[in-house]
C-alpha positions in Angstrom: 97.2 81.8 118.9 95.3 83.4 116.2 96.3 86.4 114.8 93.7 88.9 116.5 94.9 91.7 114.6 92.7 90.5 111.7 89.8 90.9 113.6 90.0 94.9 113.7 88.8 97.0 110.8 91.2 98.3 107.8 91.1 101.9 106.1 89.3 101.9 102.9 92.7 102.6 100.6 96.1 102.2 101.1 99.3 103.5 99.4 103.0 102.4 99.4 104.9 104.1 102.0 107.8 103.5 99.9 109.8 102.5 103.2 110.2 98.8 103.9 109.4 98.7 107.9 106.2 101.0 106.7 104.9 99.1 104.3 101.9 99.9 103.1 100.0 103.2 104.6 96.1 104.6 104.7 96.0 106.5 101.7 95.4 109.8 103.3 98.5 109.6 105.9 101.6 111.4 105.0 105.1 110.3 105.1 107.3 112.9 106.4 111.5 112.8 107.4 112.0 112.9 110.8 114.4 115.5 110.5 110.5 117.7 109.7 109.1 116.5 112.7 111.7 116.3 115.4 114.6 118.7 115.9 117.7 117.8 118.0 118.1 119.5 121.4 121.5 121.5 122.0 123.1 119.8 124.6 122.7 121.6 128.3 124.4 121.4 131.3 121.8 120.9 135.1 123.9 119.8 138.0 121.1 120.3 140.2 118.9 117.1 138.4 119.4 113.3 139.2 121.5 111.3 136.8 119.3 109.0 133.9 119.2 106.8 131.5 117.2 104.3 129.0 116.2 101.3 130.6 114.4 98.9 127.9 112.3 102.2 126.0 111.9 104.0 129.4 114.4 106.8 131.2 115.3 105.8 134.5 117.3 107.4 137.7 120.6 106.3 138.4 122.3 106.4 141.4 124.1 109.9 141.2 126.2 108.5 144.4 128.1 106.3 142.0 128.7 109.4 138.9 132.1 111.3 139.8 130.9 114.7 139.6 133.3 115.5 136.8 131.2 112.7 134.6 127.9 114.6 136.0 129.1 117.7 134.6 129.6 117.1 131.5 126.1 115.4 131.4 123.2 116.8 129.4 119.7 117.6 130.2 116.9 115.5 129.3 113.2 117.4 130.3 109.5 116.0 130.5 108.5 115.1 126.9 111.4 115.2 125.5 112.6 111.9 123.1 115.9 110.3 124.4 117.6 108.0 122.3 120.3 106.3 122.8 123.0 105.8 119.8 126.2 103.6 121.4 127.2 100.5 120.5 124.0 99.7 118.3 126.1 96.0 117.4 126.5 95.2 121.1 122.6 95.4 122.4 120.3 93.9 119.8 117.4 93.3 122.5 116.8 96.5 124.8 114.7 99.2 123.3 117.0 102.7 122.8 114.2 105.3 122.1 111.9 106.2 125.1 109.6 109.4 126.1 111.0 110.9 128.8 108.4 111.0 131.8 110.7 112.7 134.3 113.5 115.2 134.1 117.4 113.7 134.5 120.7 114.5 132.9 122.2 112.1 130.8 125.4 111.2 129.0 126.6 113.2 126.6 126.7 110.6 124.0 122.6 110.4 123.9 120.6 111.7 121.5 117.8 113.8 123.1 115.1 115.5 120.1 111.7 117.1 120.4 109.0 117.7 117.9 109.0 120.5 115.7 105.0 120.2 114.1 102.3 119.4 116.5 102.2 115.3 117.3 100.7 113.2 119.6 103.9 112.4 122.1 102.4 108.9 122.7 101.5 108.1 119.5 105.4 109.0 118.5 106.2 106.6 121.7 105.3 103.9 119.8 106.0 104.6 116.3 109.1 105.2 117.0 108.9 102.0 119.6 108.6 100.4 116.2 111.2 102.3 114.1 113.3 101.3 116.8 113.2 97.6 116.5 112.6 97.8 112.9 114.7 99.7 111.1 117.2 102.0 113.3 119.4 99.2 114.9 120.3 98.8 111.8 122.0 101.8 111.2 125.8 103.2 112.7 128.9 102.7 111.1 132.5 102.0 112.7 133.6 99.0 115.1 131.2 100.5 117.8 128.4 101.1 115.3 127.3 104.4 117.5 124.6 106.8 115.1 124.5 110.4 115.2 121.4 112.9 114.8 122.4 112.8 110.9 122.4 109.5 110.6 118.3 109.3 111.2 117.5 112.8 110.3 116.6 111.7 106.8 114.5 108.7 107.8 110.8 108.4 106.4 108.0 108.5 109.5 104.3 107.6 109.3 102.3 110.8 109.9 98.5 110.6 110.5 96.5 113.1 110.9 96.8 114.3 114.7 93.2 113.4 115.7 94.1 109.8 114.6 97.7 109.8 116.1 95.6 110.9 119.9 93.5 107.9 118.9 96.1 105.3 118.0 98.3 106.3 121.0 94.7 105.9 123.2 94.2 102.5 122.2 97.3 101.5 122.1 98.3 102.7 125.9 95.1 100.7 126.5 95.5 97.4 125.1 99.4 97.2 126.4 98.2 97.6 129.6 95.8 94.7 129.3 98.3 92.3 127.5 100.8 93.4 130.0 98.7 92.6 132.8 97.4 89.3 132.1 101.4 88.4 131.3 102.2 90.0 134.9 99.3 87.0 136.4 100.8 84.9 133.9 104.2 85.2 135.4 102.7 85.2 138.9 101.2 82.0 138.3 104.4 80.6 137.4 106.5 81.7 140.7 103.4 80.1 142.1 103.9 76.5 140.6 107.6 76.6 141.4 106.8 77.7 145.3 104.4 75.4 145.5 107.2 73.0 144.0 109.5 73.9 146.6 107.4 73.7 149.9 106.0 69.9 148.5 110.0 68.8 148.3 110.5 70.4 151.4 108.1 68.6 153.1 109.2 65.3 151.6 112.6 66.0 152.7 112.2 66.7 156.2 109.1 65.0 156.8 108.3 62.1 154.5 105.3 61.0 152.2 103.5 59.4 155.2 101.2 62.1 157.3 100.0 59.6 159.6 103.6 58.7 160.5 104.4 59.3 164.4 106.9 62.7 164.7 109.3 63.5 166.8 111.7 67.0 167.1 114.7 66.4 165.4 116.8 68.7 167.5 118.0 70.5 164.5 116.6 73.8 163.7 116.3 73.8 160.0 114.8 70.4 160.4 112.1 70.6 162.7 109.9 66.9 163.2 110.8 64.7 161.4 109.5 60.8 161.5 109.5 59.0 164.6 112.2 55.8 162.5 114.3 58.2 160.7 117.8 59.2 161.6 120.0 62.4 161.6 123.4 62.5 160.1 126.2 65.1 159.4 126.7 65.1 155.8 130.5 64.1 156.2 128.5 60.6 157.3 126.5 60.2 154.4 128.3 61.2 151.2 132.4 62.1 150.7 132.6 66.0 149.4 135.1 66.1 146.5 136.0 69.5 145.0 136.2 69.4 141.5 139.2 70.6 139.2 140.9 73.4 137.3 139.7 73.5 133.9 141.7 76.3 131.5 140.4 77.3 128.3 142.2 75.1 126.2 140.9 72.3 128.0 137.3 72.9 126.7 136.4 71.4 123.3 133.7 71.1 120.6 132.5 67.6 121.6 133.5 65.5 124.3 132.2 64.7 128.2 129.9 67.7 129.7 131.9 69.7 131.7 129.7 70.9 134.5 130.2 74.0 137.0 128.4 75.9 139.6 126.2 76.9 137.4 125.2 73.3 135.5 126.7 72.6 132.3 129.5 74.7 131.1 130.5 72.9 127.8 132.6 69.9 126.7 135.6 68.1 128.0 138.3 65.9 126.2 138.5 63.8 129.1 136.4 62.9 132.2 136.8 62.7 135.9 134.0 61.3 137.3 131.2 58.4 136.0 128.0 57.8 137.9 125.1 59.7 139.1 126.0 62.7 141.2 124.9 66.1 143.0 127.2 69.0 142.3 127.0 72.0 144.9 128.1 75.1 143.6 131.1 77.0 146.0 131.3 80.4 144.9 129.7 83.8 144.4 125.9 84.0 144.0 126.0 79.7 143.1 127.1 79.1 147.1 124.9 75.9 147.6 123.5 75.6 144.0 122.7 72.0 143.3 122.8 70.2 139.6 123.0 67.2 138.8 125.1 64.7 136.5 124.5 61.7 135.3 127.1 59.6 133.3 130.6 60.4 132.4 131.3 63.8 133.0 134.0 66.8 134.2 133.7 68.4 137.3 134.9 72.1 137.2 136.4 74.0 140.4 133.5 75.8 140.5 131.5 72.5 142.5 131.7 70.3 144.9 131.2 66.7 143.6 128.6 64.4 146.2 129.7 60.5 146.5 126.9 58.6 148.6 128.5 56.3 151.0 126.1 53.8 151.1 123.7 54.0 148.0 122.3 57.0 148.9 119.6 58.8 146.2 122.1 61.0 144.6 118.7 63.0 144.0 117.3 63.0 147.3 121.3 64.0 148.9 120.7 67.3 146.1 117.0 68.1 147.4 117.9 67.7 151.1 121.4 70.2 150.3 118.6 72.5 148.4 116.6 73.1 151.3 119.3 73.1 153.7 120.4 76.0 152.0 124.1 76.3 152.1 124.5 79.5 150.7 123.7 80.7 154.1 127.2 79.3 155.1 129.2 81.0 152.8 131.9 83.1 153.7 131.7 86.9 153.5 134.6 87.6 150.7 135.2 89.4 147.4 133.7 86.2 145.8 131.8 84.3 148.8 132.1 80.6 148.9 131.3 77.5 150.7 134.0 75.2 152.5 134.2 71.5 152.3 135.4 72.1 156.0 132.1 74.0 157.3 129.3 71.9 154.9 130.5 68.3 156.0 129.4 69.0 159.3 125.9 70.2 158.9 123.2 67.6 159.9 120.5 66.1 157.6 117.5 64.4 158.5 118.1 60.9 157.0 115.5 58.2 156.4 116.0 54.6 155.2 117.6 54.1 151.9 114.2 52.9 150.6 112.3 56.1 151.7 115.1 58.1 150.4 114.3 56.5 146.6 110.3 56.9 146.9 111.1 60.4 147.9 113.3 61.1 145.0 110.8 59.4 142.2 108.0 61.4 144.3 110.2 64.7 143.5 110.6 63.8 140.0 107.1 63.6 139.8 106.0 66.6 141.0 108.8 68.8 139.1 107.9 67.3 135.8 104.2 68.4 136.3 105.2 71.6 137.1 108.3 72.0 134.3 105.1 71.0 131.8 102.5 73.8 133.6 105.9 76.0 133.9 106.4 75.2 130.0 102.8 76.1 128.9 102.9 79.2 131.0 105.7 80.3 129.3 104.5 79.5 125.6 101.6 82.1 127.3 103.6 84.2 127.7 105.6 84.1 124.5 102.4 84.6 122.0 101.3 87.2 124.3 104.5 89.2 123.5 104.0 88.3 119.7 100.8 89.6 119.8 101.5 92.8 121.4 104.2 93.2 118.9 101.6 92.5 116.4 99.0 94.8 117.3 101.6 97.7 117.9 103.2 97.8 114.3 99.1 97.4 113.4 98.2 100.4 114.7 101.0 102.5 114.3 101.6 101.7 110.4 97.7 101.8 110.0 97.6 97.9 108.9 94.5 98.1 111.5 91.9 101.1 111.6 91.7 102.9 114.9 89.0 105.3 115.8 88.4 107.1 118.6 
């Protein structure tokens, strides 16, 4: 994508900001500390507010049922326009944003920073300026194990600071073109839940009814099923493949290199030895992976965490996972702590089964189709990605005055 940011208009002269996130600045913009522009808020008590936080540069509700009222207490007020930042842990979180503009009124945690502006500013232009100081410069401040800042610790720290007319019209243009990029990622991102639906009900349909429409139907007798071709079978699962749980892998079994050691949730890491060699489905057994299907070709190590799929008689180890996929067999697992599926209760759940030879143009028919949409999916998702760089882009622009905003 080409950087579209060099399409927009510069300021006649420029000066060094003499800050390295800055950069240069329009000449006539001032550079002020942000200890001049912003004050910090004593810390006040409201029990009668909902509980907050900063979610990704924005405050949020949290569900006050789940704060002891002792934490609540000691929580701090955080009003309608007022900045919220948030100081913990700067080393642990290196991706969510941790300075928003507060839209609502909560109490947070005590630990938060919450400031306000001393001169007269535009409140969204400071959104984002400080959206970029954010990402720029102020996760890389904080000092101890937990790296957690206080109010001193930025006070001191140099800030862009047009002239309020141009701040209104930055912020403007700005709330504007976010919206727009934002919006055409949102259909973006729609498009590709699409694709992958789309995926889904075309493998459903091969599993449970073939690649021949003018084929004769009959009812299968199995709800999940429905019609399925007149010549196919149905077969519990026990009669079509042997269901092998996988084993106990500790830590020290895992090494750099090795045989793929494969879990619930795919590949988990390497192996110094295997236990299985082939081509196989693995059904995740537990938690939120209850009837998730990979698979594994080669020699490999099954974990605990699946259920390892042997074909009796030749079966399409890839058909066997598509037809478990849209069986679903998370809808099977037990209600626990950490639900799971039994060997015990899965073997016994019918499939629709066609002739082995339908069974392999069904599985090179599935490949098909998910590599044309894992290629859409793929471009999408580049999209997507210079869509984000450009937003980045055009943000720092404006805020910095690499680009010349009027109103």
């Amino acid at each position: 994508m080409i950087n579209q940011t060099t399409f927009f208009d510069k300021y006649p002269t420029y000066k060094d900001s003499g800050v390295d996130w800055l950069g240069e600045i329009p000449e006539h913009w001032e550079v002020l500390k942000l200890k001049h522009i912003f004050f910090e808020k004593k810390k006040k008590t409201n029990y009668d507010l909902n509980c907050g936080s900063i979610s990704f540069g924005k405050v949020v509700t949290k569900d006050d049922e789940k704060i002891p009222e002792a934490t609540k207490a000691s929580y701090q007020e955080v009003l309608k326009g007022d900045f919220l930042i948030n100081p913990l842990n700067l080393n642990y979180d290196l991706i969510s944003l941790r300075i928003a503009l507060s839209e609502i009124d909560v109490v947070v945690s005590s630990g938060y920073i919450v400031i306000n502006n001393l001169l007269e500013i535009s409140k969204s232009y400071f959104k984002w300026l400080l959206h970029r100081y954010d990402v720029a410069y102020m996760k890389l401040l904080g000092s101890g194990v937990r790296q957690t800042i206080s109010f001193n610790h930025i006070a001191n720290s140099l800030l862009a600071f047009p002239p309020i007319h141009e701040q209104a019209a930055i912020a403007t243009f700005l709330d504007r073109k976010t919206t727009q990029i934002d919006q055409v990622i949102a259909q973006k991102e729609r498009m590709i839940e699409l694709l992958k639906e789309r995926r889904q009900i075309l493998i459903q349909n091969a599993v449970t009814r073939g690649l021949n429409s003018n084929v004769k139907m009959r009812d299968s007798g199995v709800e999940w099923i429905g019609e399925i071709p007149e010549h196919w079978g149905v077969k519990a699962l026990k009669y079509i493949a042997n269901l092998q749980s996988g084993e106990t892998i500790s830590a020290e079994k895992f090494v750099a290199e090795g045989y793929p050691v494969y879990g619930g949730n795919g590949f988990r890491g390497y192996a110094s030895y295997y236990t299985n060699d082939g081509e196989f489905a693995l059904i995740g057994r537990q938690g939120a992976l209850c009837g998730n299907v990979n698979y594994a070709v080669g020699k490999f190590f099954a974990s605990e965490h699946a259920i390892v799929v042997y074909p009796f008689n030749g079966e399409s180890f890839i058909w066997i996972g598509e037809a478990i996929k849209v069986a679903d067999f998370n809808r099977l697992s037990q209600s626990a702590a950490q639900p799971g599926i039994a060997v015990s209760v899965i073997k016994n759940v019918l499939f629709p089964y066609p002739p082995i030879s339908e069974q392999y143009s069904i599985a090179k028919y599935i490949e098909r189709i998910s590599d044309k949409v894992a290629t859409a999916t793929s471009l999408k998702e580049r999209e997507i990605e210079k869509l984000k760089e450009y937003k980045a882009a055009l943000i720092n622009s404006a805020v910095t005055g690499k680009i010349k905003v009027v109103d």
